[in-house]
C-alpha positions as CSV (number, residue, x, y, z in Angstrom):
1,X,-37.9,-7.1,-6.1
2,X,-41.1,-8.7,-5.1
3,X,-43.6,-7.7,-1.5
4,X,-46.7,-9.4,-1.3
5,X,-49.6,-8.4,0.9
6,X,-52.8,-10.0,2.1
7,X,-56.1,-8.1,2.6
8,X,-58.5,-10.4,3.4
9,X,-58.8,-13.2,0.2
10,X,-56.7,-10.7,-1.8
11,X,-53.3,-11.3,-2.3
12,X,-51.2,-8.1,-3.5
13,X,-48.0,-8.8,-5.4
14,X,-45.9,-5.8,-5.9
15,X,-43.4,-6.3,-7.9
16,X,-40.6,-3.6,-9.2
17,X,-37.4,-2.6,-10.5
18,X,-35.4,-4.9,-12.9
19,X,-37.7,-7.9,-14.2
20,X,-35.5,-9.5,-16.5
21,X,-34.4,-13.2,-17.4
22,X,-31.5,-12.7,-14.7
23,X,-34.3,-12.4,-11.9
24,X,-37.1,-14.7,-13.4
25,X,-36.4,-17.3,-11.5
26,X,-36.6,-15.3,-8.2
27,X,-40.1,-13.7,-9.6
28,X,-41.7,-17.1,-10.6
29,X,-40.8,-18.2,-7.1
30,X,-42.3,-15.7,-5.6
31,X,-45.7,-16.0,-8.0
32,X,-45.9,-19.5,-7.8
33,X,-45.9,-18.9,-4.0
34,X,-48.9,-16.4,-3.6
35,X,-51.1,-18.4,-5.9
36,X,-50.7,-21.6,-3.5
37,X,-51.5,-19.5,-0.4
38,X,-54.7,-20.7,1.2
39,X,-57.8,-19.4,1.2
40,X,-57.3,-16.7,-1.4
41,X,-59.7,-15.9,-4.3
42,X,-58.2,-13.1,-6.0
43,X,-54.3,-11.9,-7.2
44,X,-53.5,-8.5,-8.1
45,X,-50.3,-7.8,-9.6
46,X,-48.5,-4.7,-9.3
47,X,-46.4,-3.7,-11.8
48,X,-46.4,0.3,-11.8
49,X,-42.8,0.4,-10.7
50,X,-41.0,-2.1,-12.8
51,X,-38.3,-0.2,-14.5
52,X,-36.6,-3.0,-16.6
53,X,-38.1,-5.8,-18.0
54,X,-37.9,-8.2,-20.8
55,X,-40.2,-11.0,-22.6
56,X,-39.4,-13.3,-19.9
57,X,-41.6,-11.3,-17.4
58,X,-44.6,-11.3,-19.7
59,X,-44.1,-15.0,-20.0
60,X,-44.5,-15.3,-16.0
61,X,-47.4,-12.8,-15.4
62,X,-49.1,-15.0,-17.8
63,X,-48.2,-18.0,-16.4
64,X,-49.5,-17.0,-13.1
65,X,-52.6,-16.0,-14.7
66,X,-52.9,-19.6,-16.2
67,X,-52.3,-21.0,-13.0
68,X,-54.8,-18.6,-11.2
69,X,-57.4,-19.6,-13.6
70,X,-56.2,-23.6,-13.1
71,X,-56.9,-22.6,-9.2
72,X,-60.6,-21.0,-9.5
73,X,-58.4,-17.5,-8.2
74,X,-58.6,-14.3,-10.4
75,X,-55.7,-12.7,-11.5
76,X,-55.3,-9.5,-12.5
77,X,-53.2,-6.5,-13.2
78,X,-53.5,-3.4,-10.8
79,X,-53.7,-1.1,-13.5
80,X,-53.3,-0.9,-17.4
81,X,-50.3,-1.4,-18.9
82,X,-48.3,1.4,-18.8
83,X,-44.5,2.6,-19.6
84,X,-42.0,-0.2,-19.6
85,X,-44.7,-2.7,-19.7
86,X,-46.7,-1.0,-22.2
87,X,-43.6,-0.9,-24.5
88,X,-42.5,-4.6,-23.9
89,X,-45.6,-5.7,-24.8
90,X,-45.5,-3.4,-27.9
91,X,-42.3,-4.8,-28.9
92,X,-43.5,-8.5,-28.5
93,X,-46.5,-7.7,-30.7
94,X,-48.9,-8.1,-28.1
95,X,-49.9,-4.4,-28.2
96,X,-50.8,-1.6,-30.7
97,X,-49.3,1.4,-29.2
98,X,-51.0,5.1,-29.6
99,X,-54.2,3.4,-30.4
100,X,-56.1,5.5,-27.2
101,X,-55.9,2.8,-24.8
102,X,-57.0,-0.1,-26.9
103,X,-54.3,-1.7,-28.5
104,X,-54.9,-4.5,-25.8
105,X,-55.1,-7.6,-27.8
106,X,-56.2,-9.2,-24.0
107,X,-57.9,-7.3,-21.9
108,X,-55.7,-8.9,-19.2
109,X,-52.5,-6.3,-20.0
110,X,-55.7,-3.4,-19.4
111,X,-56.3,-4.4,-15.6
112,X,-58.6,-7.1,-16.8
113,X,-58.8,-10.9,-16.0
C-alpha cells in the first residue's frame, strides 16, 4: 500500500505492508507519480511499516532516487534502515549487519540522500 502527502514542497510517500515483485508495479506507479508532481523539491520515503519485501523494492527506492536526482528533487528515506529493510539489504550485500549503525555502504539506506 502506498499514501502520499504534501506539506508544502515536501512530498511524503508512505509506503507499507507487502513490497514484493507481485506489487512493484503498483509501487513504481505510484513513485513515478510523486516525483512528477509540480513544484516539489524534496521526497521522503516512508518505509517503517513495510512488513514484506524483496530485491525488487530496493530496486525501485533507488530508481526513484535516480530519478529525483535526474529532477534537481532530493530523495530520501524517513529513517534508517531498519527490520525488514535492514535485513533485505543485508541479504543483497548492500549492508553489514551488527556493525553499530554503519554497515551502510550508501548513506542513502541511513536517512541520507
Amino acid at each position: 500500500m502506498v499514501k502520499v502527502d504534501r506539506n508544502g514542497s515536501e512530498l511524503r510517500v508512505v509506503l507499507t505492508g507487502r513490497q514484493t515483485l507481485a506489487e512493484a508495479e503498483g509501487t513504481r506507479d505510484q513513485l513515478m507519480a510523486a516525483l512528477l508532481t509540480p513544484e516539489m523539491s524534496s521526497l521522503v520515503l516512508d518505509c517503517t511499516s513495510v512488513s514484506d519485501l524483496d530485491v525488487s523494492f530496493l530496486q525501485l527506492l533507488l530508481a526513484a532516487r535516480k530519478m529525483g536526482q535526474a529532477r534537481s528533487i532530493a530523495v530520501s528515506l524517513s529513517a534508517p534502515a531498519a527490520g525488514p529493510l535492514a535485513d533485505t539489504l543485508a541479504r543483497a550485500g548492500l549492508a553489514r549487519p551488527g556493525d553499530g549503525g554503519k554497515g551502510w555502504f550508501d548513506p542513502f539506506w541511513a536517512g541520507g540522500q
